[in-house]
C-alpha positions as CSV (number, residue, x, y, z in Angstrom):
1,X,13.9,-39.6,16.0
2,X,11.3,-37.0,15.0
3,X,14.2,-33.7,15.7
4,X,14.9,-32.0,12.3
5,X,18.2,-30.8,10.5
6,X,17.2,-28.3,8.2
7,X,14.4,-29.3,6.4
8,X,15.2,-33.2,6.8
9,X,13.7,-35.3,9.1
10,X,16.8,-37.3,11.2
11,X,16.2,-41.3,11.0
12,X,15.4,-43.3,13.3
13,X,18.6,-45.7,13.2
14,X,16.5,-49.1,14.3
15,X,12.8,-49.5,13.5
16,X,13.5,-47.9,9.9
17,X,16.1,-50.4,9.1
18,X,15.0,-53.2,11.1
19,X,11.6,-52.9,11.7
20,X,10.5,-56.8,12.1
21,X,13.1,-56.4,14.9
22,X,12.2,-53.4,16.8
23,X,8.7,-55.6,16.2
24,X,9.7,-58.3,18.6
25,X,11.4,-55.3,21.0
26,X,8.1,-53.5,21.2
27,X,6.7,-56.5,22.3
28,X,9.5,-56.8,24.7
29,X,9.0,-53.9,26.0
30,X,7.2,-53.0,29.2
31,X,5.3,-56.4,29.9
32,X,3.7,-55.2,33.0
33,X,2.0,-52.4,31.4
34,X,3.8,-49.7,34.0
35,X,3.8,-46.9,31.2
36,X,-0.1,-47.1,30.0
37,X,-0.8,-47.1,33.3
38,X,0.8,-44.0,34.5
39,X,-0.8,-42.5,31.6
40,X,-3.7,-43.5,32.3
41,X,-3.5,-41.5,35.5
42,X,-1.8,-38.9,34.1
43,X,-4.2,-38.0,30.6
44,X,-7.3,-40.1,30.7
45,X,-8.4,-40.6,26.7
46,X,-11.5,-42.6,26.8
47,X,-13.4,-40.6,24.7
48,X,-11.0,-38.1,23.1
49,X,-9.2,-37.4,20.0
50,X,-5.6,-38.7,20.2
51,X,-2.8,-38.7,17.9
52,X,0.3,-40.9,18.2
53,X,3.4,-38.2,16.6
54,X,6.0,-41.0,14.9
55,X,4.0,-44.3,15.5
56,X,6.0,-46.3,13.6
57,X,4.4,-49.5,12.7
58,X,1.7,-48.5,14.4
59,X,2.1,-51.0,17.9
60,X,0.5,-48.7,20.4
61,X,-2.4,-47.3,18.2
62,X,-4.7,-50.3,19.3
63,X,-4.3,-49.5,22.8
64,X,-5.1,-46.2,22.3
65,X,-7.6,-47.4,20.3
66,X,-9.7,-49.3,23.4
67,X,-10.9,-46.3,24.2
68,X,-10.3,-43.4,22.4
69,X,-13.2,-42.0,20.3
70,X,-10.7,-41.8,17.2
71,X,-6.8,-42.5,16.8
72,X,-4.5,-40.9,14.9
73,X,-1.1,-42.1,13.8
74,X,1.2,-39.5,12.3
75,X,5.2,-41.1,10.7
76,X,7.1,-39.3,8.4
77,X,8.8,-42.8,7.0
78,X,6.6,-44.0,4.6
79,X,7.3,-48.0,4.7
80,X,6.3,-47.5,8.4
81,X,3.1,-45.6,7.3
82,X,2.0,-48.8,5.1
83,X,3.1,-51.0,8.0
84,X,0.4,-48.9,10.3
85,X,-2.0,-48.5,8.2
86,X,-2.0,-52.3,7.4
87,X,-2.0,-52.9,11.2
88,X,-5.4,-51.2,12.1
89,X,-7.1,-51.5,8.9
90,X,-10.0,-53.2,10.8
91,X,-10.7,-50.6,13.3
92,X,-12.5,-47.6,11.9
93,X,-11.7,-44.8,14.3
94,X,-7.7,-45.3,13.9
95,X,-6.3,-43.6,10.5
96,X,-2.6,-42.8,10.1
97,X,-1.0,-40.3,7.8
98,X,2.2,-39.4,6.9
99,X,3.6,-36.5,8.5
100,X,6.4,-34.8,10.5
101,X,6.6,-33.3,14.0
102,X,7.3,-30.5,13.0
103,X,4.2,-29.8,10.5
104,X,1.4,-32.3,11.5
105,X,-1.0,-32.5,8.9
106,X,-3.8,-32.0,11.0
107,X,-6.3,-29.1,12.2
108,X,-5.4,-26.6,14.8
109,X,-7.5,-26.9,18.2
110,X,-8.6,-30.7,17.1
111,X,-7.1,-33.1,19.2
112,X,-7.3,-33.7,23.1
113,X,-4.0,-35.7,23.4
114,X,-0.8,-35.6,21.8
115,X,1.6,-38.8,22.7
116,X,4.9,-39.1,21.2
117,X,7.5,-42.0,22.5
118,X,11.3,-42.4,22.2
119,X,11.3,-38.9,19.8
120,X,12.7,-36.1,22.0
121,X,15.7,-37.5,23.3
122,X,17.8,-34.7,23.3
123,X,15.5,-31.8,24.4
124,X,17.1,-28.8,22.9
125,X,16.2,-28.5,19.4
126,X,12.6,-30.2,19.4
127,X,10.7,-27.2,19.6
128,X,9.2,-27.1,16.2
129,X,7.4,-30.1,17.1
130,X,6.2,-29.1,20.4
131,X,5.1,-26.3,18.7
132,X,2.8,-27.8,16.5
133,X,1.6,-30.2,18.9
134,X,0.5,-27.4,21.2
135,X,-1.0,-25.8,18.0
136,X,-3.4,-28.9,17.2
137,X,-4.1,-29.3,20.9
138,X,-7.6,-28.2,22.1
139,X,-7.5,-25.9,25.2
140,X,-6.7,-27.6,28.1
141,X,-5.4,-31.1,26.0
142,X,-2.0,-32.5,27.0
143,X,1.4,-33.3,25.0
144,X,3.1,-36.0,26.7
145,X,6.2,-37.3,25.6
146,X,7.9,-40.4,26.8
147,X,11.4,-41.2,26.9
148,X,13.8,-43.3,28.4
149,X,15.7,-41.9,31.2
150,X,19.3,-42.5,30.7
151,X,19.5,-41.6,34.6
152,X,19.3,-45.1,36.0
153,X,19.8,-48.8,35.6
154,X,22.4,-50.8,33.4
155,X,20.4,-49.5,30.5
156,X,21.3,-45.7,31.1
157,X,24.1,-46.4,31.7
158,X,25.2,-48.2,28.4
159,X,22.9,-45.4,26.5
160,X,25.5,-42.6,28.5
161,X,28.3,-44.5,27.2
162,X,27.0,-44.6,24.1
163,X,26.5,-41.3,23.7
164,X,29.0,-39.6,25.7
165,X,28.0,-36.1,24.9
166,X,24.5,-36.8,26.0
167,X,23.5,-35.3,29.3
168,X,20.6,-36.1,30.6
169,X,20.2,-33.6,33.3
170,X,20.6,-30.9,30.4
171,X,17.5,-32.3,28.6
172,X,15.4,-32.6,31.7
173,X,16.4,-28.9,32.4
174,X,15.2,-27.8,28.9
175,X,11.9,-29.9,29.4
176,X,10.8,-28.2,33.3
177,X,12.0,-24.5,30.8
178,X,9.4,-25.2,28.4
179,X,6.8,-26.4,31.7
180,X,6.5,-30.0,31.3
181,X,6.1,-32.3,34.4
182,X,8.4,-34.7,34.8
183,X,7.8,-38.5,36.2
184,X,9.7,-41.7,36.0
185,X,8.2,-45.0,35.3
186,X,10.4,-48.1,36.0
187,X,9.7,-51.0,33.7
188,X,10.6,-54.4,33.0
189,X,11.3,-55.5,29.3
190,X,11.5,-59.6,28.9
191,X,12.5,-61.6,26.2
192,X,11.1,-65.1,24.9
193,X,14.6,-66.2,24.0
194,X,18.1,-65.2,24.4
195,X,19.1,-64.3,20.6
196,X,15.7,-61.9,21.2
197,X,17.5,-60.1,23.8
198,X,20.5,-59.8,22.1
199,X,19.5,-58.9,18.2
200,X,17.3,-56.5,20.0
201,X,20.6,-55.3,22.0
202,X,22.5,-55.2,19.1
203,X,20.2,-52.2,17.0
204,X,20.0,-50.4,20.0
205,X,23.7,-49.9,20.9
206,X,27.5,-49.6,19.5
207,X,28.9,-53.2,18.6
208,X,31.2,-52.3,21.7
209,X,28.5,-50.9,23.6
210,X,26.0,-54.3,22.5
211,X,29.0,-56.8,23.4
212,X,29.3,-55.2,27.6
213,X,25.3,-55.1,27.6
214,X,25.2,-58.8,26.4
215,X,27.8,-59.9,28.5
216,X,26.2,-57.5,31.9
217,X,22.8,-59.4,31.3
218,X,21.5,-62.2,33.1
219,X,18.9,-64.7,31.6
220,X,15.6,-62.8,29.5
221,X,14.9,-59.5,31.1
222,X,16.4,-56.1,31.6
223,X,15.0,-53.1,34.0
224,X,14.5,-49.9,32.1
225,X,13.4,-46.6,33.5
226,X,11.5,-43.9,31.5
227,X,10.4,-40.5,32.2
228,X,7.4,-38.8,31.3
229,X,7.1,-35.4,30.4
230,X,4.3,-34.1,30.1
231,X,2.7,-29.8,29.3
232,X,-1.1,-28.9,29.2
233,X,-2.0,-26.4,26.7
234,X,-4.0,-23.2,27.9
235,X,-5.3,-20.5,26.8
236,X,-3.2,-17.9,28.2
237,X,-0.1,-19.7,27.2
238,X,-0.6,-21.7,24.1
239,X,2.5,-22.3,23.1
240,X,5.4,-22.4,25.3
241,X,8.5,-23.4,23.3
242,X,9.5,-20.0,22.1
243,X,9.6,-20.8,18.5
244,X,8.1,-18.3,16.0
245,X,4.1,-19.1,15.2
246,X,3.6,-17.3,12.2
């Protein structure tokens, strides 16, 4: 999570304590490339400046990386930062720092896109970083911010169940306030073995929550939908979260 309490940032509770884990999830994750190519359509990078806000260890910085002019990385947990930075040591035009949402260290008006994934979960309360986001944006660049949409599948179901005071509907409400676009992406995650699936299973959810997924799966794959939100910053409205700028 890259939401703050006060002036701490909230962890992440499964790629900061099991990050060679959430390795073999990322890999898991979206095998038919649905997500990078609906943003493809949506924010076209290929020559632009693009930061990735709580990149973790770093997994989707070389994609970016392809064709992006430069690639930054921006994670406020500092084992992750050396895992990143040790990841795309050989390519020149990726660099990650360490850095919160909510006070990137980087230049106002000096980026073109802004990508953050699995951060914003619960809407309400993320402004701060939106905020800055739209602050290092250049004029007309685009925050897009991709989440999974606890709307649909066996997947959003056990994350409802999970967190029972969660609503989904609320957070998509705050999101079309602030003026994002909203679109879902189905995807397929798929395992190379069983124990995969289910160590992978087992950081995401509850031990009581993990034990109905396990048992609700059938062989190496699971169908999980995502939404992507997504806000272009202009210059009559430059920032559009109604949090205090000065």
């Amino acid at each position: 999570m890259l939401r703050r309490r006060g002036r701490t940032v909230i962890a992440s509770p499964n790629i900061w304590h099991w990050p060679e884990l959430y390795e073999v999830e990322n890999r898991a994750q979206d095998v038919d490339g649905a997500i990078f190519a609906a943003l493809r359509e949506i924010t076209p990078w290929s020559g632009r400046v693009v930061v990735d806000v709580g990149c973790g260890s770093g997994y989707h910085l070389p994609v970016f990386a392809e064709a992006a002019s430069s690639v930054i990385g921006v994670e406020p947990h500092p084992p992750l930062v050396s895992l990143a930075q040790q990841r795309v040591k050989h390519l020149s035009h990726v660099s990650v720092l360490e850095g919160r949402a909510d006070k990137l260290p980087l230049a106002s008006n000096s980026v073109d896109v802004v990508h953050a994934r699995t951060a914003y979960f619960f809407g309400r309360g993320c402004e701060p970083g939106i905020n800055e986001a739209l602050r290092v944006l250049r004029s007309n660049g685009i925050l897009v911010i991709v989440d999974l949409d606890a709307t649909a599948h066996p997947y959003g179901q056990w994350m409802r169940e999970d967190l029972p005071h969660y609503n989904p509907g609320a957070v998509e409400a705050f999101f079309a306030e602030q003026g994002f676009s909203l679109r879902r992406v189905d995807t397929t995650w798929r395992f190379n073995t069983r124990q995969d699936l289910n160590e992978v299973i087992g950081i995401e959810f509850s031990p009581r929550v993990a034990l109905r997924a396990e048992r609700e799966t059938v062989g190496l794959s699971l169908s999980v939908r995502y939404r992507i939100h997504t806000i272009q910053k202009t210059l009559v409205h430059p920032h559009r979260a109604g949090v205090d700028q000065r």
